[in-house]
LUMLUM-835420 format. One line per 5 residues: number of its first residue (from 1); for each residue x, y, z of N, C-alpha, C, CB. Coordinates in Angstrom, 2 decimals. Glycine has a CB too. Layout:
! residues N
NUM) X/Y/Z/X/Y/Z/X/Y/Z/X/Y/Z ~ ...
//
This chain:
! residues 52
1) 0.84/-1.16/0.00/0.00/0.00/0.00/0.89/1.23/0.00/-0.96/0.00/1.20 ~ 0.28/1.84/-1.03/0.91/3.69/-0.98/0.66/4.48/0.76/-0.45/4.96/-2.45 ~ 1.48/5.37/1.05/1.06/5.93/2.38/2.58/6.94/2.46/0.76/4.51/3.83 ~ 1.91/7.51/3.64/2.98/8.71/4.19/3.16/10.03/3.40/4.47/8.12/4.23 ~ 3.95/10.43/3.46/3.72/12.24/2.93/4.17/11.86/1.43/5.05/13.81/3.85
6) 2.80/12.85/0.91/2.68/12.63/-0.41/2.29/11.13/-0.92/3.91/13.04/-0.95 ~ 2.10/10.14/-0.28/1.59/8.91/-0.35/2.54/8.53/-1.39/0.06/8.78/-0.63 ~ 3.89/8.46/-1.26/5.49/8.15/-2.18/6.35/6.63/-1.33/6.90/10.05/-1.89 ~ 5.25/6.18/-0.04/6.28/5.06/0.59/4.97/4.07/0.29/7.01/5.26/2.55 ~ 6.45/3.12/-0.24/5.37/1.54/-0.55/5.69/0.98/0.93/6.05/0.08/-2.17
11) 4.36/0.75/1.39/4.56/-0.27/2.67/4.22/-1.94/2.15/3.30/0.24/4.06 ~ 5.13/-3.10/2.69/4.69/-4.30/2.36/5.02/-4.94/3.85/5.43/-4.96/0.97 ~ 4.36/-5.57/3.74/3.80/-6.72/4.75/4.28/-8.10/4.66/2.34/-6.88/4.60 ~ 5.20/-8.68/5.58/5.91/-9.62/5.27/5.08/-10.71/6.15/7.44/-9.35/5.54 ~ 5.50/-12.12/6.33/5.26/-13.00/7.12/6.19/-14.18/6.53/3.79/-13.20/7.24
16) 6.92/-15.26/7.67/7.55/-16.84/6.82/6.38/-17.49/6.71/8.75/-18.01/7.72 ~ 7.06/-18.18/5.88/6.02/-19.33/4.81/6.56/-20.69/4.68/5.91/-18.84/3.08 ~ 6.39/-21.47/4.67/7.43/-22.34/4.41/6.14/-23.43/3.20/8.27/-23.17/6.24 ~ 6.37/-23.09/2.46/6.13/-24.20/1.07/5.53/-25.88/1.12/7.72/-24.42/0.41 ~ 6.71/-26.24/1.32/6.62/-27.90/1.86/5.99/-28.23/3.49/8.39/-28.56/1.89
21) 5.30/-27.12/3.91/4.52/-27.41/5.08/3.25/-27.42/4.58/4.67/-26.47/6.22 ~ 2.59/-27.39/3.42/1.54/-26.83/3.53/0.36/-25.33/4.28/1.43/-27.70/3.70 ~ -0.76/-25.44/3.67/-1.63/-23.97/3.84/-1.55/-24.09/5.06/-3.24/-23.69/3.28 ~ -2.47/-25.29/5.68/-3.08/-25.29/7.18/-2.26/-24.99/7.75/-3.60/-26.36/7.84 ~ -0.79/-26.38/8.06/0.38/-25.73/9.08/0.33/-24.73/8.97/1.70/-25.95/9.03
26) 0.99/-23.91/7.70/1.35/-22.39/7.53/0.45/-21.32/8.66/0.93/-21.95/5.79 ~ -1.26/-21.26/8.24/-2.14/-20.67/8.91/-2.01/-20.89/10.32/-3.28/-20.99/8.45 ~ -2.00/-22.33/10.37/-1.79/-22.59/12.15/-0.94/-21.43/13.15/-0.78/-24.11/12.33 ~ 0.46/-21.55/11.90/1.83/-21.25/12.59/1.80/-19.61/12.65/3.26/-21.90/11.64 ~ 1.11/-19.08/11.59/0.91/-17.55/11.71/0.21/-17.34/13.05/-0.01/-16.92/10.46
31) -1.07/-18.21/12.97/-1.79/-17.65/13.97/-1.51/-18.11/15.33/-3.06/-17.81/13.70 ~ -0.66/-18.61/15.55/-0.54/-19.18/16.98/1.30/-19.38/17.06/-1.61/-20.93/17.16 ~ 1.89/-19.31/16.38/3.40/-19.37/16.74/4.31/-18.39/16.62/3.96/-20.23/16.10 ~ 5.53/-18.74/16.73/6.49/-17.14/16.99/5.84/-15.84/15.61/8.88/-17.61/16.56 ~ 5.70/-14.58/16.50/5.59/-13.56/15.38/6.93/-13.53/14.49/5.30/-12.07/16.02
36) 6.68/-13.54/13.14/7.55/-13.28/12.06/7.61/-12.42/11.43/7.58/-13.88/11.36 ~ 6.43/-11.81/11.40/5.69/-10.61/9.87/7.15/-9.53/10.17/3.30/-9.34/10.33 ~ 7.19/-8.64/9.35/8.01/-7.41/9.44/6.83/-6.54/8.42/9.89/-7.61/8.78 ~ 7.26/-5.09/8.48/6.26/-4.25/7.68/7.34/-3.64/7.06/5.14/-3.24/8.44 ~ 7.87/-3.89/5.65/9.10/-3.06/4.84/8.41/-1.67/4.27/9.78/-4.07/3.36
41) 9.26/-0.77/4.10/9.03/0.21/3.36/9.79/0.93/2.46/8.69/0.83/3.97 ~ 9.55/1.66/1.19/10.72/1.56/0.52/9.89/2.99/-0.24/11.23/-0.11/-0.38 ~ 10.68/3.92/-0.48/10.61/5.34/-1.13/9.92/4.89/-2.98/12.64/6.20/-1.08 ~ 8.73/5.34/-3.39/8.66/5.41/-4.61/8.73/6.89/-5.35/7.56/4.71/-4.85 ~ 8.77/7.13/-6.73/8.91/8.07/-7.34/7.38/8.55/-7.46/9.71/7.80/-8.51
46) 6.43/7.60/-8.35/5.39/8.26/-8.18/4.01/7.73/-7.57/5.25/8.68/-9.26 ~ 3.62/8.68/-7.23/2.74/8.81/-5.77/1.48/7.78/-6.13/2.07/10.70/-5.38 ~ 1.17/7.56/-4.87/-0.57/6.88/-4.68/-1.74/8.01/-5.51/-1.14/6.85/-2.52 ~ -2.68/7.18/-6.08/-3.75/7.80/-6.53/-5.13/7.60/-6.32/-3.62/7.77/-7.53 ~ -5.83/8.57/-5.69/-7.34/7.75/-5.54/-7.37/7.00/-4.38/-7.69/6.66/-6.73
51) -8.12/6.05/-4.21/-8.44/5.45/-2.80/-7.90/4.24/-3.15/-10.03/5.39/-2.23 ~ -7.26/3.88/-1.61/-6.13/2.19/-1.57/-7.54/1.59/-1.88/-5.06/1.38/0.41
//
């Protein structure tokens, strides 16, 4: 998602995954095991438009 002044920072939303565990584990492990997510952000040139 676009955001911050001038709506110019991409925010992304991380979480681990692991592939060869499958969906369920995966879901399980988000929702009930060590927090992993991070929230990256990274400068764009041109801006958000309109509504996210």
């Amino acid at each position: 998602m676009l955001g911050g002044p001038g709506r110019r920072t991409l925010f992304i939303c991380t979480a681990e995954w692991h592939p060869a565990d499958g969906a369920p584990a995966n879901l399980e492990r988000l929702a009930r095991g060590p927090r992993t997510g991070q929230i990256l952000t990274l400068p764009v040139e041109v801006p958000g438009a309109g509504r996210p």
